[in-house]
C-alpha positions in Angstrom: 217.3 361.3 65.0 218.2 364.5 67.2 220.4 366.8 67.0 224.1 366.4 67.1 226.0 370.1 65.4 224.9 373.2 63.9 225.2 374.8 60.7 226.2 378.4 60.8 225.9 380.9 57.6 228.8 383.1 58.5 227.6 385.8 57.3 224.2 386.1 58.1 224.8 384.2 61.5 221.4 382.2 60.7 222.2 378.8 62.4 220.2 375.3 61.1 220.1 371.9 63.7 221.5 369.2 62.0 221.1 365.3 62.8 224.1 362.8 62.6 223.3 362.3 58.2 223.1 365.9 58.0 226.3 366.6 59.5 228.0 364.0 57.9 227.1 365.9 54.4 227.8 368.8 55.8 231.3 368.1 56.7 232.3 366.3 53.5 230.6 369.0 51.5 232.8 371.7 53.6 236.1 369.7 52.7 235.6 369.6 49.7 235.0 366.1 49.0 233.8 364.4 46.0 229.8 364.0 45.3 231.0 360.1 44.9 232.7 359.8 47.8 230.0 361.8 50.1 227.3 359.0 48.5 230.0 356.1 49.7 230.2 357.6 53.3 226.2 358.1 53.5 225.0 354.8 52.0 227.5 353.1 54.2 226.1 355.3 56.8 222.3 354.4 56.1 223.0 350.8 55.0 220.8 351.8 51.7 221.6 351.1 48.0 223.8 353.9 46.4 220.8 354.7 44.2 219.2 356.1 46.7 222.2 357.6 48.2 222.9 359.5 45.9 219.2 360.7 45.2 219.3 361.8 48.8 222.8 363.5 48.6 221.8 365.1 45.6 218.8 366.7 46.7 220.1 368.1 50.5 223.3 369.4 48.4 220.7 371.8 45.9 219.2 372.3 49.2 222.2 373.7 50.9 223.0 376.0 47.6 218.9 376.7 47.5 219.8 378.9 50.6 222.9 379.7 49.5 224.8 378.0 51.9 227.9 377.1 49.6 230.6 375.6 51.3 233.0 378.9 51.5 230.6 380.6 53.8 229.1 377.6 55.9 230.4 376.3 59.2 230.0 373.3 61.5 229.4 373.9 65.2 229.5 370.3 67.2 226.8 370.4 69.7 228.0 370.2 73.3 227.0 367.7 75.9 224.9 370.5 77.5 221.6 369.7 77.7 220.8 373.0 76.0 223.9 374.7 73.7 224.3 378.0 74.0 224.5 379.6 70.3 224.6 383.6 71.1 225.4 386.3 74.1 224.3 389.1 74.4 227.1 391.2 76.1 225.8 394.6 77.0 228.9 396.7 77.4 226.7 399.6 78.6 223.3 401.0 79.3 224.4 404.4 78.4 221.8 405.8 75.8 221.4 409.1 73.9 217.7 408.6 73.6 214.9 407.8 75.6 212.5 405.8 73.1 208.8 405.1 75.3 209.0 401.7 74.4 212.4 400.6 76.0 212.6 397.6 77.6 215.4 398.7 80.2 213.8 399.9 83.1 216.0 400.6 85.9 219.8 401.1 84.2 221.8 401.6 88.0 224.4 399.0 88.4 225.1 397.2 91.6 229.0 396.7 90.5 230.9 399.0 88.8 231.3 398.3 85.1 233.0 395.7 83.8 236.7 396.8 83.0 238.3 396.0 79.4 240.1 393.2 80.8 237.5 391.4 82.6 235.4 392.1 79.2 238.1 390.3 77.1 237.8 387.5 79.8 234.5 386.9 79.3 234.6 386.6 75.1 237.6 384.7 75.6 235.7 381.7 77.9 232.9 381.8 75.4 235.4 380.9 72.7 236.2 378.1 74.6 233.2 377.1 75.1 232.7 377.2 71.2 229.8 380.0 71.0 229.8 381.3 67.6 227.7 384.4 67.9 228.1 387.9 69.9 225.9 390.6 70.2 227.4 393.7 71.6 224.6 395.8 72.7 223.3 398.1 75.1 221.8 401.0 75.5 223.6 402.5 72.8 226.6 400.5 72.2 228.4 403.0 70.6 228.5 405.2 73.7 230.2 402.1 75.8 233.6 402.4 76.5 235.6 399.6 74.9 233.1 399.0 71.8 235.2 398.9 69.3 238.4 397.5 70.7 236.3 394.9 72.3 234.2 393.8 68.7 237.7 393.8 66.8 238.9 391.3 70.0 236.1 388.7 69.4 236.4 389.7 65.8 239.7 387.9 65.7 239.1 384.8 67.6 236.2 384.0 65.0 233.3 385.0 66.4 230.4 386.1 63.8 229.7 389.6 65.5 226.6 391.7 65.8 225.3 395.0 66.9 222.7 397.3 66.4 222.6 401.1 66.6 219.9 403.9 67.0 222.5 405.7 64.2 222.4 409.1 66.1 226.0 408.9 66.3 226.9 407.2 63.1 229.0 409.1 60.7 231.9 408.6 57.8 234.4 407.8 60.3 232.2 405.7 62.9 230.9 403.9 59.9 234.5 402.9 58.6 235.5 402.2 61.9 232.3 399.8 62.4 233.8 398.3 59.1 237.2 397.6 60.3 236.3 396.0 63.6 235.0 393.6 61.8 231.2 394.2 61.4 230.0 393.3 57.7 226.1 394.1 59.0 224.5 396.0 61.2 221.1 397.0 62.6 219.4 400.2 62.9 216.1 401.7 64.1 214.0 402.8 62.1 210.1 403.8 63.0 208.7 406.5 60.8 209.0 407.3 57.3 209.0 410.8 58.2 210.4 413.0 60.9 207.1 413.4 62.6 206.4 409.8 63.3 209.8 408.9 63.9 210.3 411.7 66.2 207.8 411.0 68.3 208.7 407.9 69.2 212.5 408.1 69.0 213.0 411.8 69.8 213.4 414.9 68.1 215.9 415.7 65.4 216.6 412.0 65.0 215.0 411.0 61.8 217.5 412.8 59.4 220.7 411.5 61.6 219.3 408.2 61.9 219.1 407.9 57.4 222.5 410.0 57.7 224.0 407.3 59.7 222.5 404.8 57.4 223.7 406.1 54.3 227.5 406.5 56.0 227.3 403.3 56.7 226.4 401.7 53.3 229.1 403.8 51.8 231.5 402.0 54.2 230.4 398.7 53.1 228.2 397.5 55.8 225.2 395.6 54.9 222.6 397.8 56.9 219.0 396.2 58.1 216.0 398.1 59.6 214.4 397.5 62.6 210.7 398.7 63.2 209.0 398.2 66.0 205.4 398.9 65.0 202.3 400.2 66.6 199.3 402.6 66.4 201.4 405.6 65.6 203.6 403.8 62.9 201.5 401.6 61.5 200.0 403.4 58.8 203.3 404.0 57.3 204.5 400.5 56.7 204.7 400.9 53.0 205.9 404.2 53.5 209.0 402.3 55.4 209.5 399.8 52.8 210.1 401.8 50.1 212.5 404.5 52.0 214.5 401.0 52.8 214.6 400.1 49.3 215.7 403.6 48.2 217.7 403.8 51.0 220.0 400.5 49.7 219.3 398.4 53.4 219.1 395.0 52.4 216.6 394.1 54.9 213.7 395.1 57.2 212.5 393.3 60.2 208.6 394.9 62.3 208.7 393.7 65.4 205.8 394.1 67.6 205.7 396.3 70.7 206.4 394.6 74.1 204.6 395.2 77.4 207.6 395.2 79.5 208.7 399.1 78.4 209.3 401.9 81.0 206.3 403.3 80.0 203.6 400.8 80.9 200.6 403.1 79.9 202.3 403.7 75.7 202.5 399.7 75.4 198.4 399.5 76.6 197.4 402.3 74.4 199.7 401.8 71.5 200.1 398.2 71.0 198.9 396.6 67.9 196.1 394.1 68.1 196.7 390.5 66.2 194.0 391.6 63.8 196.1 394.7 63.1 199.2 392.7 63.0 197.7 390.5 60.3 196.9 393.7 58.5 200.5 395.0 58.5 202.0 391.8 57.8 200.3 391.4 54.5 200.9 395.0 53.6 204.8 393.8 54.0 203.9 390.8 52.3 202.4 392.0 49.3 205.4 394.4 48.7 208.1 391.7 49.3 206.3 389.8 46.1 206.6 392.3 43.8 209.4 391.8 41.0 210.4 395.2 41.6 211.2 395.4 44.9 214.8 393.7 46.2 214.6 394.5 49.9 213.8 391.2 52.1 211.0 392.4 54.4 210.1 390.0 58.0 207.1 390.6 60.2 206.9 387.7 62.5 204.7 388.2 65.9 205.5 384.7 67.7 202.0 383.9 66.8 202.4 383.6 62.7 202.3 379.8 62.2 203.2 378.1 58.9 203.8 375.4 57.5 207.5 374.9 58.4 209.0 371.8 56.0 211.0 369.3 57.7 213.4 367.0 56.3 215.3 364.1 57.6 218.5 365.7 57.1 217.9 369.2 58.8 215.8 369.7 62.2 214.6 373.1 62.2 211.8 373.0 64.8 214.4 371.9 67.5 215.2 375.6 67.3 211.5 376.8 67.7 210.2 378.3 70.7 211.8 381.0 73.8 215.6 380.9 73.7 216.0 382.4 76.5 218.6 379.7 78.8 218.5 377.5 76.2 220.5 379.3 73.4 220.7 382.8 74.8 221.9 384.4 77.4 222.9 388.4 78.2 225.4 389.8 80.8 225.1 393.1 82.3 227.8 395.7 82.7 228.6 394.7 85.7 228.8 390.9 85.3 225.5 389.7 86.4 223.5 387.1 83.9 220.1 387.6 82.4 218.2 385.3 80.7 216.0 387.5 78.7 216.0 391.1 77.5 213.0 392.1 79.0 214.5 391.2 82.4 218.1 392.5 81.6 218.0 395.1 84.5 215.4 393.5 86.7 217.6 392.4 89.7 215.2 389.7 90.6 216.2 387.6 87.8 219.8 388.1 88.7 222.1 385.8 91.1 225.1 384.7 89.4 228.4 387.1 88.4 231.1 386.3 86.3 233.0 388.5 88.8 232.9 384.8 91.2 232.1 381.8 89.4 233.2 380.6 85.6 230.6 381.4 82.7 230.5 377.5 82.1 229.6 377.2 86.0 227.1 379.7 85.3 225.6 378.0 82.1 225.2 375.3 83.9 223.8 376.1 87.4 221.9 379.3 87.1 218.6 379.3 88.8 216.9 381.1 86.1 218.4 379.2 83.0 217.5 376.3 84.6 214.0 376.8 85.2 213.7 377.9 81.7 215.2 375.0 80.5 212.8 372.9 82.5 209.4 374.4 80.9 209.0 372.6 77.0 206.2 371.2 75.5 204.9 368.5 78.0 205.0 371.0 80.5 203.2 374.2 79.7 199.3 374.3 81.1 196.2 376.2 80.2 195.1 376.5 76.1 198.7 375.5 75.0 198.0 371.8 76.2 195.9 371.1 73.1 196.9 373.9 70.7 198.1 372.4 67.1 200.9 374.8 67.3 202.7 373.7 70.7 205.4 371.8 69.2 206.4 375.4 67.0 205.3 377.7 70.0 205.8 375.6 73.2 204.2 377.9 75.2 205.6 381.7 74.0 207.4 383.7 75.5 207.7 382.3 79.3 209.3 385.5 80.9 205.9 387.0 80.0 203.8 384.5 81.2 206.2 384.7 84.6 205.5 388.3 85.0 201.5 388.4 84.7 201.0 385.1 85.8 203.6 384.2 88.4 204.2 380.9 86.4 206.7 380.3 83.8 204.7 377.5 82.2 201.2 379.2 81.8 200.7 380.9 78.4 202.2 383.8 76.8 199.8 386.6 77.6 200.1 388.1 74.3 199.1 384.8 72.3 195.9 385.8 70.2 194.6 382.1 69.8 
């Protein structure tokens, strides 16, 4: 049974597949229905005995307030007739950036177009609302320096949207923090990648480290929820506990390491600095062990790509429908001047770029893109090479394929990074 809506934690954003049973629960459960009458509906549904009806109710129900997904802060998102529904953009209103961090995916930042004006901005998040997405990132560069950041957020703040950004916090201070508050942002993400000013600084620029935990602590005392992002390698690595517990003292309630990408400016860092798997593996259980202990409150994520577990699946809730790249599936990005990206990494690689909200309707482009669509065409029965009979295809399907485009020429070969 595949597929047909979403289940959205509001606050978190964290978004479950559902099958037709699942959102039949879901639904009742939201409006408030009783248990009995959600065991009618389902049993009817099912054609099975109310015994096990209600057995089966009972146990998604606990499994729903398991992850603390209670009905005042869940919601339903029908899935589209698209073949692929499109869950978050990515609008970056500039790639204006106080720092220069050698591990930056944005390559060449000159615009073709001018900007995108606040009008034409408000256009955009208005067609997406249509087109029932439910999540925005507003990013950049530094999305504080763009020029309609805060009117813009407090826009798609009010037509529902669950709304994201994340900061270097250079420029966070009481009032920016309150202001990041009232727009309408209950969390927000901030880099992080040193435990002292030495490391930090030498990845993110000097004099950074002490704005970056003043911003933090601003923000906290405006009542955003504040999480840490790392992106580790050889010259941060060796302070990953270091990190966790300035988090923790810090009062973020969560840290994500993510690992270094080859697609930054600075080719030459990413091959001397990168992290190999077995040093990944090293790291991870470093965070892992922390995360354990009784004493320490802070939820703490390493995830390569390559991390496979055992993922549970029930008949109710289909989470490895969501596995895999995003990229024109779920995701997509628009530039400031209007043109569409597919991934991140490619965000201001023109080569990847043909279609501009500036001429043709987002829901035009969602559908006719020539890079969504080839993305959408690579899954599991098409990748080649050691995918075809690895035991983790259907969680993997093949990486990341923007990677595997730009060393191999072929969407469908391998992510290069993949350790296996």
């Amino acid at each position: 049974m595949g597929i047909t809506a979403y289940l959205m934690e509001k606050k978190s954003g964290k978004i479950i597949g559902l099958n037709e049973l699942g959102e039949l629960v879901c639904r009742m459960y939201i409006e408030n229905h009783d248990l009995e009458q959600i065991i009618k509906a389902y049993s009817s549904r099912q054609k099975i005995r109310k015994g096990r009806a209600k057995k089966e109710v009972e146990e998604f129900i606990k499994d729903l307030q398991r992850r603390e997904l209670n009905r005042e802060n869940i919601r339903i998102i029908k899935k589209g007739s698209n073949k692929k529904q499109l869950l978050t953009v990515q609008l970056d209103l500039s790639w204006k950036c106080n720092l220069n961090c050698k591990y930056c995916y944005l390559t060449d930042t000159r615009l073709i177009n001018p900007s995108l004006s606040l009008d034409e901005w408000k256009d955009v998040i208005k067609q997406l609302q249509i087109m029932g997405v439910p999540k925005l990132s507003f990013l950049g560069g530094e999305p504080l320096l763009a020029d309609h950041f805060f009117e813009l957020a407090g826009y798609a703040s009010s037509l529902g949207f669950k709304i994201y950004t994340t900061t270097n916090g250079v420029l966070v201070n009481k009032e920016v923090a309150r202001s990041i508050r009232e727009v309408g942002f209950n969390e927000i993400d901030v880099s992080v990648d040193g435990a002292t000013p030495d490391v930090n600084d030498s990845l993110r620029g000097e004099g950074t480290f002490f704005k970056v935990i003043g911003g933090i602590k601003d923000l906290i005392q405006a009542g955003v929820e504040v999480k840490t992002a790392t992106v580790l390698n050889k010259k941060n690595k060796h302070q990953v506990l270091d990190l966790l517990n300035l988090g923790m003292n810090l009062g973020v309630t969560q840290m994500y390491f993510n690992p270094l990408l080859p697609s930054s400016a600075d080719s030459d860092f990413w091959k001397e600095q990168s992290l190999s798997f077995a040093e990944w593996k090293i790291a991870k259980e470093e965070i892992e062990s922390w995360t354990s202990m009784p004493s320490n409150n802070v939820q703490a994520f390493a995830e390569s790509g390559f991390d496979f577990g055992d993922k549970k699946q029930n008949e109710y809730v289909d989470i490895l429908s969501y596995s895999g790249c995003k990229a024109g599936k779920r995701e997509m990005i628009i530039t400031p001047d209007g043109y569409i990206a597919v991934c991140p990494m490619v965000s201001t690689d023109r080569r990847f770029q043909n279609m501009n909200i500036r001429e043709h309707s987002l829901e035009e482009i969602w559908e006719t893109d020539y890079w969504i669509n080839k993305l959408r065409e690579v899954d599991k029965s098409d990748v080649q090479g050691k995918c075809v009979d690895c035991t983790n295809l259907l969680e993997c399907q093949g990486g990341c394929h923007i990677l595997s485009y730009l060393r191999y020429g072929h969407l469908n070969y391998p992510d290069p990074r993949c350790p296996h």
